[in-house]
Structure formats: C-alpha cells, structure tokens
C-alpha positions as CSV (number, residue, x, y, z in Angstrom):
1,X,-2.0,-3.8,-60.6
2,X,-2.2,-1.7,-57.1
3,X,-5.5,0.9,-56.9
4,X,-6.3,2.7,-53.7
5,X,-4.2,0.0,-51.7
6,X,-5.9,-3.3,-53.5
7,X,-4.8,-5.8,-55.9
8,X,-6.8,-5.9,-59.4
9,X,-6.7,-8.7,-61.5
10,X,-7.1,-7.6,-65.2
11,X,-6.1,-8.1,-68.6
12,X,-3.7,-6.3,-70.3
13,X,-4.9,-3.6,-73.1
14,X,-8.0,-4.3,-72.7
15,X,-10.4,-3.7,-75.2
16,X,-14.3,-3.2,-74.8
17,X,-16.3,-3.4,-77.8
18,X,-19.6,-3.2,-75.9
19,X,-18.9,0.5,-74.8
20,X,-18.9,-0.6,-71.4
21,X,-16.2,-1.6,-68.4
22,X,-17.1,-3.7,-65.1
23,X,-15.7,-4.0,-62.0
24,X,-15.8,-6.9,-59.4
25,X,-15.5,-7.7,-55.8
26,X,-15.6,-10.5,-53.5
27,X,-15.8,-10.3,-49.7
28,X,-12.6,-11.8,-49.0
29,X,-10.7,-8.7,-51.1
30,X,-10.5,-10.7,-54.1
31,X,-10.8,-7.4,-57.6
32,X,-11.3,-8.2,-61.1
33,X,-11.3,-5.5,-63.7
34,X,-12.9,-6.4,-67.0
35,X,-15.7,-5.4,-70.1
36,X,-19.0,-4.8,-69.0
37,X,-22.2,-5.9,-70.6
38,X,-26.1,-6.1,-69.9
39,X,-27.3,-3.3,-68.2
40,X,-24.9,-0.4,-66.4
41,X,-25.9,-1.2,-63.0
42,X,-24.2,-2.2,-59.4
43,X,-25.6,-5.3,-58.0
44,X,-24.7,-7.7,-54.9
45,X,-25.0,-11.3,-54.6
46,X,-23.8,-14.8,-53.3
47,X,-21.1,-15.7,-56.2
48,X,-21.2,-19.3,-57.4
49,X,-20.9,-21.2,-60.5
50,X,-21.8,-24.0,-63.2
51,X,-20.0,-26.3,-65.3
52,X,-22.6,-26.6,-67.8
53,X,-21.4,-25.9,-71.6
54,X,-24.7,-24.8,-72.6
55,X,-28.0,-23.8,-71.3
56,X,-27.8,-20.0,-70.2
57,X,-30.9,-18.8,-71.1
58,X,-32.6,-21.7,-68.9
59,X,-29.8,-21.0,-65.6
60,X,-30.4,-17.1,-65.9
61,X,-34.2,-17.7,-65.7
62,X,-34.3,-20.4,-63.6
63,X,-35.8,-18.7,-60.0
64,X,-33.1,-21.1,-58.2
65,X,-30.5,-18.2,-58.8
66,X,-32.3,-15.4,-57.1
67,X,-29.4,-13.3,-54.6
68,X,-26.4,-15.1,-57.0
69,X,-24.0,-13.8,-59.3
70,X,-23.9,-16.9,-61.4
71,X,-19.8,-18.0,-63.5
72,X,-20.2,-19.8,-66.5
73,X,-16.8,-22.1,-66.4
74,X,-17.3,-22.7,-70.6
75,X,-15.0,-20.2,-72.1
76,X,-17.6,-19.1,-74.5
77,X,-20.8,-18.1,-73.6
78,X,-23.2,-16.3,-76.0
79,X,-22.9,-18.3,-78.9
80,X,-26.2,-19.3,-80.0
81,X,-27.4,-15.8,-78.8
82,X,-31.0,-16.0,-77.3
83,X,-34.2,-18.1,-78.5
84,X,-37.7,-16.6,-78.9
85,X,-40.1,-17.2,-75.8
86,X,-42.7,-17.9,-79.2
87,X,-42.0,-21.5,-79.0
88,X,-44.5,-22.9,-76.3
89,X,-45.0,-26.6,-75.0
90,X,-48.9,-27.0,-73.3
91,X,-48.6,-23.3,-73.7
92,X,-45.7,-22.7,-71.9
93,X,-42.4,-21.1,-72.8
94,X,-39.5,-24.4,-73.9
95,X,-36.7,-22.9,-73.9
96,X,-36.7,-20.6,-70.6
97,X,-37.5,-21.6,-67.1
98,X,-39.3,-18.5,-65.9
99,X,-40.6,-15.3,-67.0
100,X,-37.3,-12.8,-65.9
101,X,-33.8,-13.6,-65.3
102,X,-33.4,-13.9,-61.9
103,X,-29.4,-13.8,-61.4
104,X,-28.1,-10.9,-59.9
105,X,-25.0,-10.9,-61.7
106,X,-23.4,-12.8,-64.4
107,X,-19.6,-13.7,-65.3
108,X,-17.9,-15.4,-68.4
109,X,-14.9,-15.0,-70.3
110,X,-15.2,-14.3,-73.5
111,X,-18.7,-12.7,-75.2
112,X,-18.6,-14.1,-78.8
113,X,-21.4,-12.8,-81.1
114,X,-24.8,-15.4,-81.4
115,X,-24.6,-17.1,-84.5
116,X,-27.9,-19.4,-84.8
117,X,-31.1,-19.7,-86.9
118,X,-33.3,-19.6,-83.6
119,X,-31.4,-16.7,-82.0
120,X,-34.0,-13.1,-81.8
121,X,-31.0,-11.4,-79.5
122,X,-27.6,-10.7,-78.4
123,X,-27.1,-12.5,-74.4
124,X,-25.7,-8.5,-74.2
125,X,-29.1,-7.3,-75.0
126,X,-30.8,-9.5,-73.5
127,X,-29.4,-9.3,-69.8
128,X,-29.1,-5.1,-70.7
129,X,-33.0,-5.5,-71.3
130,X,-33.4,-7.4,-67.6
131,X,-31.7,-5.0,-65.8
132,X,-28.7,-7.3,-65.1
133,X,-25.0,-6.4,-65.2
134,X,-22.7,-8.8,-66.6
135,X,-18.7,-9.1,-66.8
136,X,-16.4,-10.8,-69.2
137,X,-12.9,-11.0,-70.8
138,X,-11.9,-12.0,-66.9
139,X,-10.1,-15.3,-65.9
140,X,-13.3,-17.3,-65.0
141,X,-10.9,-20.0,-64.0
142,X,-9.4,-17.8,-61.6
143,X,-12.4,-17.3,-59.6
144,X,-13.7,-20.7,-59.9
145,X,-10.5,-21.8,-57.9
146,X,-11.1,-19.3,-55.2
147,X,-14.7,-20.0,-54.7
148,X,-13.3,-24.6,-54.7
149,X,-10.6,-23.5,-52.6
150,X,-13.0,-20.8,-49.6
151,X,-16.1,-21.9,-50.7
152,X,-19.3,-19.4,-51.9
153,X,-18.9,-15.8,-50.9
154,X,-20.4,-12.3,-51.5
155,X,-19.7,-10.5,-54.3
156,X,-20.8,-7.1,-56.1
157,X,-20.2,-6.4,-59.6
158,X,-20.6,-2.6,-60.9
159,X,-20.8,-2.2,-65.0
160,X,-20.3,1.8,-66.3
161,X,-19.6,3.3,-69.3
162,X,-16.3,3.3,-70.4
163,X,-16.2,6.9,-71.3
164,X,-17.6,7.3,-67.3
165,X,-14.9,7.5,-63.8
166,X,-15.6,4.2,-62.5
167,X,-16.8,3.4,-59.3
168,X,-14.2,3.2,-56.9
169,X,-12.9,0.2,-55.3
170,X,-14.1,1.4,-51.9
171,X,-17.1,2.5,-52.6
172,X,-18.1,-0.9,-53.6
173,X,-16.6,-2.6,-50.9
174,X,-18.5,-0.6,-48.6
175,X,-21.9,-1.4,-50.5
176,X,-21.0,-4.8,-50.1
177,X,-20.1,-5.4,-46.3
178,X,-23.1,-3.5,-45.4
179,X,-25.5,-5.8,-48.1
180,X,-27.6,-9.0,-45.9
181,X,-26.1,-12.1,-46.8
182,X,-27.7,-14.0,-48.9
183,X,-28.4,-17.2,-46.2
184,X,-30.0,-14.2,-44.5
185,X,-32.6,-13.9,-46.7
186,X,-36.2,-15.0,-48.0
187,X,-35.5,-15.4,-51.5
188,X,-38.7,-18.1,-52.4
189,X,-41.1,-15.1,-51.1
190,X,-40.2,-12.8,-53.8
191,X,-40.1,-15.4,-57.0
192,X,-43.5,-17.2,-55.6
193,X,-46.8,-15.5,-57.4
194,X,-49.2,-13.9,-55.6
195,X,-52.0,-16.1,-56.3
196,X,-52.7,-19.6,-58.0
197,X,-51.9,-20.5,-61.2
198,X,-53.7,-23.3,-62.9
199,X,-52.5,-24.7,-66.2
200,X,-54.2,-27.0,-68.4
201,X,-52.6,-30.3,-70.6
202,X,-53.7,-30.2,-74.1
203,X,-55.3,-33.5,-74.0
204,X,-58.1,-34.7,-71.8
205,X,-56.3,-34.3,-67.9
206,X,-55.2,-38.1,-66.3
207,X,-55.4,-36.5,-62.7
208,X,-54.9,-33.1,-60.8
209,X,-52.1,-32.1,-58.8
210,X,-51.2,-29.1,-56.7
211,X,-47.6,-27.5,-56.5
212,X,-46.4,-25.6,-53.4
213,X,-44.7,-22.8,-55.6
214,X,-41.6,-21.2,-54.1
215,X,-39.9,-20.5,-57.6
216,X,-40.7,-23.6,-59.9
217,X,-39.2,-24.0,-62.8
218,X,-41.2,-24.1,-66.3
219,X,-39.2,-27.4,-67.2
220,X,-40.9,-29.3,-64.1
221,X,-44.5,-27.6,-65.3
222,X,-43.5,-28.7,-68.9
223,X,-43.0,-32.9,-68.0
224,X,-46.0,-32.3,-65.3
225,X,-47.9,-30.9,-68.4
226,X,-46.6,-33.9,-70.7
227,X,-48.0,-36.4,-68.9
228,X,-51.8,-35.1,-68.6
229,X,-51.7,-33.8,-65.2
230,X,-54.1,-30.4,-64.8
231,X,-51.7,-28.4,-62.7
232,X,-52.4,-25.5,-59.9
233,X,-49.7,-23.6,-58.9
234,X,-49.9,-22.2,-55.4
235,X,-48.0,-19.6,-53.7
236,X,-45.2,-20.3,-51.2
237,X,-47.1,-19.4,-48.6
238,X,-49.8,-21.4,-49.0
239,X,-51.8,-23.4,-46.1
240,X,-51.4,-27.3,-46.0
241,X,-55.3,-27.8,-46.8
242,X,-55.1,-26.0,-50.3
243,X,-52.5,-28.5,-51.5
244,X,-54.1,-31.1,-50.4
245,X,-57.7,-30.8,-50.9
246,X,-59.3,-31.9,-54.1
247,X,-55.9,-33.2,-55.8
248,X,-54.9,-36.5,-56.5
249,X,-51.1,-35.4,-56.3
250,X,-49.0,-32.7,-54.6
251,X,-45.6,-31.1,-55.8
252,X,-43.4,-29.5,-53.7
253,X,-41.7,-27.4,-55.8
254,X,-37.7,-26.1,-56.3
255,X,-36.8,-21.8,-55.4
256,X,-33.8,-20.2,-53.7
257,X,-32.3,-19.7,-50.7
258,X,-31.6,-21.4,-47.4
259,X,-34.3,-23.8,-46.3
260,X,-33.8,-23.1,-42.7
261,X,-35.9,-19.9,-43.0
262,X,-38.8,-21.4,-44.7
263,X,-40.3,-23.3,-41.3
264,X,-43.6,-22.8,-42.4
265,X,-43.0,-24.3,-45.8
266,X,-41.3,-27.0,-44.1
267,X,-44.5,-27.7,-42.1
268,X,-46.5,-27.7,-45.1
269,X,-44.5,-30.3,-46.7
270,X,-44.3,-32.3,-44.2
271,X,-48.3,-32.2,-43.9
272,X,-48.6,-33.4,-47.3
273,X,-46.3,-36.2,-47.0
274,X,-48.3,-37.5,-44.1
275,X,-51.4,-36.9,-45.7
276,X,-51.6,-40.4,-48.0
277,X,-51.8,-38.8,-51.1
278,X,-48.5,-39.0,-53.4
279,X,-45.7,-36.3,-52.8
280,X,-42.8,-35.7,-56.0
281,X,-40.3,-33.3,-53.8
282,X,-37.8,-31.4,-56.0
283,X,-34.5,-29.9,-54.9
284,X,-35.4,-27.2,-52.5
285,X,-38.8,-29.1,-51.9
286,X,-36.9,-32.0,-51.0
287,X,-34.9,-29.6,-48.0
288,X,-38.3,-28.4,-47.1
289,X,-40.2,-32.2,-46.9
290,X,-36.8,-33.8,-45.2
291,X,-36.6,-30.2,-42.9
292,X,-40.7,-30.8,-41.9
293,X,-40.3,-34.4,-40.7
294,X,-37.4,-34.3,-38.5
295,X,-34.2,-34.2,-40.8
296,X,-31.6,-31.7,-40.9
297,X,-30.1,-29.8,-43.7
298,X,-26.7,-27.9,-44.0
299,X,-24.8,-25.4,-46.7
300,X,-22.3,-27.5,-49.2
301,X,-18.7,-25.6,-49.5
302,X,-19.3,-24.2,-53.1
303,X,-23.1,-25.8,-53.9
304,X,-23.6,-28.7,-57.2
305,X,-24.8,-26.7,-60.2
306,X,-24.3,-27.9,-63.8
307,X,-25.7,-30.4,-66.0
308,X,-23.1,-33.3,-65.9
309,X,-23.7,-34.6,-62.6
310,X,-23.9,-38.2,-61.6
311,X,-25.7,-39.7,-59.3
312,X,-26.1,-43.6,-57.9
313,X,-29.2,-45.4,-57.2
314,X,-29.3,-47.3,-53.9
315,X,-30.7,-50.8,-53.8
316,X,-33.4,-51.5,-55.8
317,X,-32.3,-50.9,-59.7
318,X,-29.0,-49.4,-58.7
319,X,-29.1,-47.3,-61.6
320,X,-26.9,-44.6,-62.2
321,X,-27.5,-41.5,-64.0
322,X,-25.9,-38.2,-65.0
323,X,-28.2,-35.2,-64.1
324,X,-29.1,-31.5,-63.9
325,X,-28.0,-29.8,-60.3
326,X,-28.6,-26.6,-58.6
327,X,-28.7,-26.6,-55.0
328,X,-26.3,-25.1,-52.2
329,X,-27.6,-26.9,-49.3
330,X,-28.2,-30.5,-48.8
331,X,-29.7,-32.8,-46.0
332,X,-27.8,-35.1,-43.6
333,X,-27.5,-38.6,-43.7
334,X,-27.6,-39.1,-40.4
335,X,-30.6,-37.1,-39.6
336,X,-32.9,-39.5,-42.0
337,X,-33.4,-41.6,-39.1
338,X,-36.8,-41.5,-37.5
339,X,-37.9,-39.6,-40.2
340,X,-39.7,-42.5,-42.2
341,X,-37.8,-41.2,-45.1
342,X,-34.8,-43.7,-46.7
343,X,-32.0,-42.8,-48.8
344,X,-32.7,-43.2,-52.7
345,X,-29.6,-41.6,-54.5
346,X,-25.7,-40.5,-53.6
347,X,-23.6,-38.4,-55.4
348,X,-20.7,-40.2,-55.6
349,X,-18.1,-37.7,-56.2
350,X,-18.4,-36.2,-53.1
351,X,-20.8,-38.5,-51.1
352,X,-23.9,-36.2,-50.9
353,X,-27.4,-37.5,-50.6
354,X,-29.6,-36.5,-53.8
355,X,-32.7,-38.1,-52.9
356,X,-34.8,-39.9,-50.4
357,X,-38.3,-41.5,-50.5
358,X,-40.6,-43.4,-47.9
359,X,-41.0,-46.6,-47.2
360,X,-43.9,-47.2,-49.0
361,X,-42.8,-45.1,-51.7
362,X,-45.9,-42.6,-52.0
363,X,-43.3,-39.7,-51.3
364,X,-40.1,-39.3,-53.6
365,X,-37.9,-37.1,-53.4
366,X,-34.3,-35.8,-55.3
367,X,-32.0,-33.3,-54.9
368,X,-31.2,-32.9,-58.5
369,X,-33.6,-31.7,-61.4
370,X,-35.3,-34.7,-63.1
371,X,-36.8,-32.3,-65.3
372,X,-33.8,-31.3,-67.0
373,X,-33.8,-27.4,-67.9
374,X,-31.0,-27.7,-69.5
375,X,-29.1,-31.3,-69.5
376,X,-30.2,-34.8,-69.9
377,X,-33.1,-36.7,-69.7
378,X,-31.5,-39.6,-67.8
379,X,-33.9,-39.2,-64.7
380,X,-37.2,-37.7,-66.1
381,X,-38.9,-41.1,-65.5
382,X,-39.0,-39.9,-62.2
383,X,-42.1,-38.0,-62.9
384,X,-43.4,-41.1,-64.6
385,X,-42.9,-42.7,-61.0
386,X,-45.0,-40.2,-59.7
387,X,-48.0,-40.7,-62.3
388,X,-47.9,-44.5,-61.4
389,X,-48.3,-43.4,-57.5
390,X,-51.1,-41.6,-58.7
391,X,-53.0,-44.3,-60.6
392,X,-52.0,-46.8,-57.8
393,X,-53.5,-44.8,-55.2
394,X,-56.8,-43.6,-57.4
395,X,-57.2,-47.4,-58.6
C-alpha cells in the first residue's frame, strides 16, 4: 500500500496480539509495517542478519551486535522462550554471552509462545524489559534478499501501541538520515568495562592470562575458564604493558564495530604479538592484531553471522570444520605479506580468510568463534592450542 508517497510492505488483516504495532525503515526507502513487541521505543541501527535456527538469547547478548538491528532468517523465533541467568559455569552465566542485550533492534516472523521446562520468560518480555523494540509477522525473507542483493544498510524500527497514531513515515526517515552510521562509530568503547575484571577457575589455576576486552563474549571466558586459566579482563583501552606484564598468555578479545577506528587497539595487539608470549586473537581481535602489524582489513557486502559456517584448514591437518560467525569486516589476503602472519583457514563459500597465525605459531588467530555461543564445538580445540603454547613456552 501507498502512505505519504511510500511503498509499505505489510500483511493483510493484520492482527497483533501483543497490543503493540511496529514500523520499519531502511535507508534505501525500503517500509515494512508489522506487530510490535519488546519495548515501545524508536531505535536506529546497521540492519543485518543470521541464519542460525537457534541461539537468540546468546546473539541478542552477544556485545558483537552493538549499533545492529539483528533478522533472525528461522521462521520461528521464541520458542523455547528465555533461560534463567541461575545456571553458572566457573561462576559465569551458560546460556547468555553478556550481561544486557546489546542489539538495537530485532526482526523475525512469526512470535510463537515459549514452550520449555527451562524457560522463566516470554522473548516479548524479555527484550520489553531491555529496552529493545522488536518487529514480527513481516516477510523476513523479503529483507534478507534486499540486504544479499545491496548489501548492510541503515535501518530504524519504531514499536507504539496499537491503540496510539503511529509514527509517521517521515518522521522516521528523517531520524534516520540524520543518525551516524554505524562504520562511524566507536562501538567497543561503550561494551568495554571500566576497570579489570579478574575471574577465577574452580580448580587450582594452570597459568594466567590477560584479555584486551573490547566486548568479549562469556562463551570465550567460559572455555578460558574450563581449562584452568585465572583470567583478567582489561578494558579496551588498556596500555600494551598491563597485558603483557605478569601473564603467561594474552587474549585479544571479540566487540563491535569497524576496526579501522580502533588504532590504538590495533597497536596494542600488535605489541603483544611481538612480545614472545602466546597470543589467541578472536574475531574482531584478529582485525585488530592483523590491522597492528601491517595488514589491511575491509567491510564484507552483508557480514558472516550464523552458526553453520564452514571453514577449511590450510596445510597442515587440512581439517575442515563448521563454525559460529559474526563479523562484518574481514582482512585481506594480500596484505598478509610482510606481516609475519600466514594464512590458517578459508571460507570456502565465498573465499574469505578466517584465520591466520605466525610462523612459529605462538600467535593464532580466527575470524570465526571457536568458542561457540551458540553452535558447534567443531573448533573449540583451538583454545586447547593455546594452552599447549602456554605450557610450551613456560616449560
């Protein structure tokens, strides 16, 4: 249908039982029209999405998502409704990857109630409870083909009351060409905390290792935790001498937004790589390590997020493995050269590079999430890699 000169895609008669309506917008003009949920709010973000079937609580709080108004491409999302944050591994939450939900924005297409014997909530009450607006009974597969077909792009979704005028059309494309893009900003700053965080193993500690926290996800602290290793979180911002000093290992952790902006991150990784000590690099920490020797790194068309993602092993093993992603931006072949760093794993369905290490192998490095909030475990002896560079190195 045709309001105030612009296209809206919607269903027809529809029907919200959650009291509340949504609107959204993309940059390039694109309108949907569907039920609201979450909280009534009006927020603006990069839109992308994930092909994982299950696993929402862990995407909405993984700090990775900060600025992005996440699809879900399952037609059903909800189902198992939302898990207590009372279930703790090395006293850490297991089934959520931070404290918050960190999306700005989240669409599916159908909202079925939670049916599951570890479910405490609704996903409606949840997100309503964050602050975070959500849409659904919208053609998810719709927007999926315009984000494959233009690539990522701005968005702003605006959830009201039914009984309420909705916001108009206008109004929100004016909120949204005058909102920073999101390769604009410094998302890692705002999910880093403010201070160290140290966390304990349960059993006597095998080593101690320093992470350079720019939004890590619990699952990572979770297999650190696993394996004995006494673990200090440290804010983004952090000097190369606090990683460093007095740890036998140093983690440079996964976050949000374009690597570009973080040169003094970058710098910091690249210190501890040349320090001697071993270096596990993870997704955005990777960008930052291959950004502070030399490399180059660059935005993918529509990003690799979901848990079904394969990726090849070169030389060596040659193993391949299907694995978690999350990560818009990736690092250039070509620039690896003179950086000391070699290539250690393509994705073969479009050819990126998902990990490098060096050539003695004290650094490694991967693009996707060996830690696996949500998806499979395939790669998590990964971190067991690291713990051997550890015990190498100390013996």
């Amino acid at each position: 249908m045709q309001v105030d000169g612009i296209k809206v895609y919607t269903m027809p008669l529809l029907q919200c039982p959650t009291g509340l309506r949504a609107r959204l917008l993309l940059a390039d003009g694109t309108a949907v029209e569907g039920c609201g949920f979450g909280a009534p709010v009006t927020r603006v973000g990069e839109v992308v999405f994930t092909t994982a079937m299950t696993g929402y609580p862990e995407s909405l709080t993984d700090p990775s998502y900060r600025g992005q108004i996440l699809i879900e491409t399952h037609p059903m999302i909800g189902n198992y409704g939302v898990p207590s944050r009372s279930r703790l591994v090395h006293g850490v939450p297991l089934d959520y990857e931070s404290d918050r939900v960190h999306v700005e924005g989240f669409i599916v297409a159908e909202l079925p109630r939670p049916s599951h014997y570890a479910s405490v909530a609704s996903l409606h009450a949840w997100l309503a409870g964050e602050g975070v607006p959500g849409i659904y009974r919208v053609d998810t597969r719709f927007l999926v083909e315009r984000i494959r077909e233009h690539g990522v792009i701005m968005g702003i979704i605006s959830v009201y009351p039914s009984g309420e005028e909705a916001p108009s059309w206008r109004e929100l494309e004016k909120k949204l060409r005058s909102a920073k893009s999101y390769d604009e900003r410094l998302f890692a700053l705002e999910v880093s905390p403010s201070s160290p965080i140290k966390h304990a193993p349960e059993a006597r500690p095998l080593a101690r290792v320093s992470v350079l926290d720019c939004g890590l996800k619990y699952g990572i602290l979770r297999r650190l935790l696993e394996r004995r290793l006494e673990v200090t979180r440290y804010p983004c911002n952090a000097k190369a001498d606090a990683l460093i000093e007095n740890y036998d290992g140093i983690v440079i952790g996964n976050g949000p937004g374009n690597p570009a902006l973080l040169k003094h991150q970058a710098r910091v990784a690249a210190e501890a790589a040349l320090s001697g000590k071993p270096v596990l690099a993870i997704c955005l920490g990777a960008q930052l390590l291959a950004l502070g020797l030399g490399a180059e790194t660059y935005k993918l068309p529509y990003g690799h997020r979901g848990v079904n993602k394969p990726v090849a092993e070169i030389g060596g093993g040659k193993r391949c493995m299907i694995t978690t992603h999350n990560h818009g931006y990736a690092v250039s072949w070509e620039s690896l050269a003179g950086t000391g760093l070699v290539p250690w794993f393509r994705q073969p369905d479009d050819g990126t590079l998902e990990g490098f290490r060096s050539k003695d192998g004290m650094v490694i490095a991967t693009q996707f999430h060996p830690e696996a909030g949500p998806g499979p475990w395939d790669s998590s002896w990964i971190f067991d890699m690291f713990v051997e560079r550890i015990r190498e190195r100390a013996g």
